[in-house]
C-alpha positions in Angstrom: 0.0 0.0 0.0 1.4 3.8 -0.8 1.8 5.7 2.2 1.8 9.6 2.7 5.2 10.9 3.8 6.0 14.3 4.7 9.2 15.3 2.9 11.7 17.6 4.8 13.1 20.1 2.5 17.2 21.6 2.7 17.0 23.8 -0.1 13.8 26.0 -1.0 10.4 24.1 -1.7 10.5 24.6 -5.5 14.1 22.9 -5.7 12.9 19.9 -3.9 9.5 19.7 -5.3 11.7 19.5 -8.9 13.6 16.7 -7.3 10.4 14.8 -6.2 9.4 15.0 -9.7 12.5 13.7 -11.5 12.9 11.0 -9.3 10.0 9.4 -10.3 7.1 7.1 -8.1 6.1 11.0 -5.9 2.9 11.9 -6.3 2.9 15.8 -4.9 0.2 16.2 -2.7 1.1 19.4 -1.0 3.9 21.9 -0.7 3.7 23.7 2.5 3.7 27.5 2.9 5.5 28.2 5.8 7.5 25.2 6.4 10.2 23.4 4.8 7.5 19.8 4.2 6.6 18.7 0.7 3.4 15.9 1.6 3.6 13.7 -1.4 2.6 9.4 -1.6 5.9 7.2 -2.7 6.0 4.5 -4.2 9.6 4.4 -4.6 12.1 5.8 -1.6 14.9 4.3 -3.1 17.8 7.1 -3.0 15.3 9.6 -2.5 16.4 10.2 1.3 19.9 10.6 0.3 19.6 13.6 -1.9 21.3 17.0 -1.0 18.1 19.0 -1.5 16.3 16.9 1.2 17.2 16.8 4.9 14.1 13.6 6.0 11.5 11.9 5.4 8.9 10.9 7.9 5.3 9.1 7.7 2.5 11.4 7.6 1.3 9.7 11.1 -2.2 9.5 12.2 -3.8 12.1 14.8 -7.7 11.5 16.6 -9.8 13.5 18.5 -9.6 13.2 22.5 -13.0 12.3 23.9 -14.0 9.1 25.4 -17.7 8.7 26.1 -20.8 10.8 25.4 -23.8 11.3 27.0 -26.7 12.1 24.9 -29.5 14.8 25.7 -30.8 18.0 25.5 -31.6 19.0 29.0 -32.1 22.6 29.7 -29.8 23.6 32.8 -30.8 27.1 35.1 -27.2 27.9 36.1 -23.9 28.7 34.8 -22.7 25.0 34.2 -20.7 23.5 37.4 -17.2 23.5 34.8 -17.1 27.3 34.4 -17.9 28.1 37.5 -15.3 25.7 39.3 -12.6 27.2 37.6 -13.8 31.5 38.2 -14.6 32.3 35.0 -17.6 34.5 36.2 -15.3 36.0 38.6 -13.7 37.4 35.3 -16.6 38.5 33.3 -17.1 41.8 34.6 -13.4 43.0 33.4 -12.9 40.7 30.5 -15.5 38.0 28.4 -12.7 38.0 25.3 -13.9 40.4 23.3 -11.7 40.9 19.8 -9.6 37.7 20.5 -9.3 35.1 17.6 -9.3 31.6 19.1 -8.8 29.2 16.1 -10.6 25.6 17.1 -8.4 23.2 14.9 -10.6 20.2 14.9 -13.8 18.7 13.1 -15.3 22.0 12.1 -18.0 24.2 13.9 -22.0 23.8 13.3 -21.6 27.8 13.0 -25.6 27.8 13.0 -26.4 26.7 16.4 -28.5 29.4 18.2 -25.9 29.4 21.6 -23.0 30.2 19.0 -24.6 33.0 17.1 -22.4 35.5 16.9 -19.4 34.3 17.7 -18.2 32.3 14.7 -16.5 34.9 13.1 -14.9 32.4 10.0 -13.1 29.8 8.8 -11.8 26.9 6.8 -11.9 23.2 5.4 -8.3 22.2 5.5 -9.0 18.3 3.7 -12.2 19.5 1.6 -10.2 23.3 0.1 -13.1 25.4 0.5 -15.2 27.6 3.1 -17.5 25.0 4.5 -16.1 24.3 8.0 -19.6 22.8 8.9 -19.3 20.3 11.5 -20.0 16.3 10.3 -18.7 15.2 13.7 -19.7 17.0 16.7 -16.6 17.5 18.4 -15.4 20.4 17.3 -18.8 22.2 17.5 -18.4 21.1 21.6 -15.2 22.3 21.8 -16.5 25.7 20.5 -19.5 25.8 22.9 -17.0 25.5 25.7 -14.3 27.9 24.9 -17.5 30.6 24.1 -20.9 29.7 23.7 -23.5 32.1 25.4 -26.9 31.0 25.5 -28.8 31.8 29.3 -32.2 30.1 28.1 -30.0 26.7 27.9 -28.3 27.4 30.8 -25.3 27.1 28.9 -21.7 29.6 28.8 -18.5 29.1 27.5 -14.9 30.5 29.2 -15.1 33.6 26.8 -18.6 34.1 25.6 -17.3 37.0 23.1 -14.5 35.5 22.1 -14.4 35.2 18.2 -14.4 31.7 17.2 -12.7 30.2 13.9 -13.5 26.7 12.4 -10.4 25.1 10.8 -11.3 21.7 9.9 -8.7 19.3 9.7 -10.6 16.2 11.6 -12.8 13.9 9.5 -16.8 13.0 10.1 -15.2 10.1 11.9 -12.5 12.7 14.1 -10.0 11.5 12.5 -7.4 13.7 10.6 -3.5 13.8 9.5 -0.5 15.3 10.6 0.0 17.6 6.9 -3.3 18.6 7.2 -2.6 19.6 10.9 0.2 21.8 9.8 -1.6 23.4 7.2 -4.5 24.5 9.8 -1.3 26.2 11.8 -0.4 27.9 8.6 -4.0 29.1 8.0 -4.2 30.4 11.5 -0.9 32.3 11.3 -2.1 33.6 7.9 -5.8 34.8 9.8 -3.7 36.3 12.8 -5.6 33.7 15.2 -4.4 34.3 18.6 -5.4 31.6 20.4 -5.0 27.8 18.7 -6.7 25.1 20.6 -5.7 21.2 19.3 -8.2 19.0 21.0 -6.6 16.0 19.5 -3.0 14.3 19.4 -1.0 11.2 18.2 1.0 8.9 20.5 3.8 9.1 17.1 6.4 11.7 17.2 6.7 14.2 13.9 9.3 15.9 13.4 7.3 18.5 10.9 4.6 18.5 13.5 7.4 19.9 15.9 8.5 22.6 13.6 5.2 23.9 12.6 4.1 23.8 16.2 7.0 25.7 17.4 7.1 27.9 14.5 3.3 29.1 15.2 4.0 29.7 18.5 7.3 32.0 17.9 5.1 33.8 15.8 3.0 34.8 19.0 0.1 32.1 18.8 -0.5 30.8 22.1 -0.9 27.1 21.6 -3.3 24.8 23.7 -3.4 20.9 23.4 -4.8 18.0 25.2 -2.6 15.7 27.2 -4.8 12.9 26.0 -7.0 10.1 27.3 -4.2 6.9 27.8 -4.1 7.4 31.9 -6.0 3.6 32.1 -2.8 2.6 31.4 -1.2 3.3 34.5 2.1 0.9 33.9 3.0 4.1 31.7 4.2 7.1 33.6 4.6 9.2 30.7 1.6 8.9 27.8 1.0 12.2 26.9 0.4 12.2 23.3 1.9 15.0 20.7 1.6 18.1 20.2 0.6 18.3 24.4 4.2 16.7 24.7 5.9 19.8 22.8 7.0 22.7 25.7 6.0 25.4 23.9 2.1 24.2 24.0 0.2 24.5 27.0 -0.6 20.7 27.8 -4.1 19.8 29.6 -5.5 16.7 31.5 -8.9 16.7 33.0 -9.9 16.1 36.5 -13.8 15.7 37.5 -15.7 18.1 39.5 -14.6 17.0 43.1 -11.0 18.5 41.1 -9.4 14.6 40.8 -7.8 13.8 37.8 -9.9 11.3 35.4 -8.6 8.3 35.2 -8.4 8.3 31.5 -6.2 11.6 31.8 -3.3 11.1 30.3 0.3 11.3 32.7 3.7 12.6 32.4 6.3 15.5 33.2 5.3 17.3 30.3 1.9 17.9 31.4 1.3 21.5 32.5 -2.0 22.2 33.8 -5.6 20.7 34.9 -9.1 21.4 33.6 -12.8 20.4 34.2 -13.1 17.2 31.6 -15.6 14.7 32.7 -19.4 15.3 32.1 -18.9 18.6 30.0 -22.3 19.6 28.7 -21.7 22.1 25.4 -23.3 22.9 22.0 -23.9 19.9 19.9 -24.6 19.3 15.9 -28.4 20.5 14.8 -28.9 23.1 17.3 -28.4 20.4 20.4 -26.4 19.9 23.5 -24.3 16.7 24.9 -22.2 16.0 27.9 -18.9 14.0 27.0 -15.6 13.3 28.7 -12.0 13.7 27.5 -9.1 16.0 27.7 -10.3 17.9 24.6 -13.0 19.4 26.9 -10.2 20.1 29.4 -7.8 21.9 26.8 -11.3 24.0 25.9 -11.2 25.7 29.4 -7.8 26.6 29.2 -8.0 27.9 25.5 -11.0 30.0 26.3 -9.1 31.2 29.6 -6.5 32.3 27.6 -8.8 34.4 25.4 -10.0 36.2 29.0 -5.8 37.0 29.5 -5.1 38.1 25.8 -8.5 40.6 26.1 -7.1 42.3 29.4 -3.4 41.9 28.4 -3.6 42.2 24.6 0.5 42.9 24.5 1.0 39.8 26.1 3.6 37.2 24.5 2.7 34.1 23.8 6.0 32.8 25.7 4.7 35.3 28.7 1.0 33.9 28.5 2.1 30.2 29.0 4.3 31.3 32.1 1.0 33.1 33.4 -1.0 30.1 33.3 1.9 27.7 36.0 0.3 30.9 38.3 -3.3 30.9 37.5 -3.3 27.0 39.5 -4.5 25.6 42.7 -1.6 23.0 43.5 -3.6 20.1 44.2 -0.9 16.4 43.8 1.8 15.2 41.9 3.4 16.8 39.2 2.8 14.0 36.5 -0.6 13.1 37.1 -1.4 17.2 37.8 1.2 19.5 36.2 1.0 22.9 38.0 -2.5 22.0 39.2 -6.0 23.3 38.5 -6.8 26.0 36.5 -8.1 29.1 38.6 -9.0 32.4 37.4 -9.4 34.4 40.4 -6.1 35.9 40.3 -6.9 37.4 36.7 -10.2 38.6 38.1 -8.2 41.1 40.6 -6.2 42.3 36.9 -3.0 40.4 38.1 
């Protein structure tokens, strides 16, 4: 079976894509813009790796969504939900509700038409499809958005940042599955739409070099990156599962605890992982105008994305370097540093303007 490589580029992209071509058995799939990767299927790697204008090749790995189970229905709730209040987002409101920040939700799209999302979904794009129809075929993303900034009272039902501007970039399929080029081009189409704030609900237990670079690329660029640690803490034999890009140090890694604040025991472990968020039973907007309550670290890496959209609104000189540093303070220490990073995310210091 052909496989999907990315191709890692010494010289500029059209030198190498020119080399692709004359060596025969590359079908060119896609020449990135702002990194040095050529995604092409080979049939024939035969000397290929060896030649000066190319540095590696790697597989174009896998990534998935992280959510674990779902819990259908379309309750109406009378309160601010138990997940934004446990971590002081209301606390925040009156100075800061994200207003004018860009928080890109690199997923499965965003149902943009759902009544408790009006208004925020500002744009977007189809990364695997090449057009302007981000429209959620999964779900997922469309929860993720509810959670960094949905605003609905009649459903009960607030994100982090309810004014927050929201951006679909679809690079998940209907099934939440995705890969690693497409991944990197939704960076590239977030740098080139100035989003601030990139949340990556998803991950792969693979390591890509390209997936590195882009990552860290984006975020010397000033994005400030949020991922989920991911949902492989059942297996407890492994002290360190955190998938990528949570396991890169310049993205803001996430694990979920529950809300009596203990970590799930899906959430994935490790000494990368930076900080804690509500993720179990995590009740957000749904496809078709509806709402269900799922677990996973993706609703965990919400909370901190859409916490970081309350920082950028009342800091908006802040560096994305400097924002990451701000969130190891905005914790409540709560166990060990592997299964809890810093601790819990808490937003009462930022509600005094610290």
């Amino acid at each position: 079976m052909i496989k999907r490589y990315l191709i890692h580029t010494k010289t500029s992209i059209d030198q190498a894509r020119e080399t692709c071509i004359k060596h025969g058995g590359v079908h060119i799939l896609h020449c990135h813009k702002y990194f040095p990767f050529i995604v092409a299927e080979i049939e024939n790697m035969k000397n290929l790796k060896n030649h000066p204008c190319i540095s590696h090749i790697e597989e174009d790995v896998h990534i998935r969504v992280h959510k674990t189970h779902t819990h259908a229905g379309n309750q109406v709730a009378l309160n601010v939900p138990w997940n934004i209040e446990v971590i002081k987002a209301p606390l925040v409101w009156p100075k800061s509700q994200g207003s004018g920040i860009r928080v890109g939700v690199l997923d499965t799209g965003i149902d943009y038409t759902h009544p408790a999302l009006r208004g925020r979904v500002a744009g977007g794009y189809n990364i695997i499809a090449q057009n302007r129809n981000f429209r959620d075929d999964n779900g997922h993303g469309t929860h993720i958005a509810g959670t960094i900034a949905s605003a609905n009272a009649r459903a009960g039902l607030f994100g982090v940042a309810p004014l927050a501007s929201l951006y679909g970039i679809k690079v998940m399929d209907h099934n939440g599955s995705g890969r690693v080029s497409d991944t990197i081009k939704g960076i590239e189409w977030a740098i080139d739409n100035k989003i601030q704030v990139l949340n990556m609900s998803l991950g792969s237990s693979k390591y890509s070099q390209a997936f590195e670079q882009a990552t860290r690329m984006a975020f010397q660029r000033g994005v400030i990156m949020v991922a989920s640690a991911g949902n492989e803490g059942k297996r407890d034999r492994i002290v360190n599962n955190i998938d990528y890009p949570a396991r890169f140090p310049w993205v803001i890694s996430v694990g979920a605890v529950d809300r009596n604040m203990k970590r799930a025991s899906f959430s994935s472990t490790g000494n990368r992982l930076d900080i804690m968020a509500p993720g179990v039973d995590i009740r957000s907007t749904w496809l078709g105008g509806g709402y269900k309550t799922e677990s996973g670290t993706s609703m965990s890496a919400a909370h901190v994305s859409g916490s970081a959209a309350l920082l950028m609104s009342l800091h908006p000189n802040m560096q994305s370097s400097m924002a990451k540093r701000y969130f190891m303070q905005l914790q409540s220490r709560m166990g060990a540093l592997r299964e809890y990073g810093h601790g819990v995310l808490n937003l009462t210091p930022l509600s005094r303007g610290r």
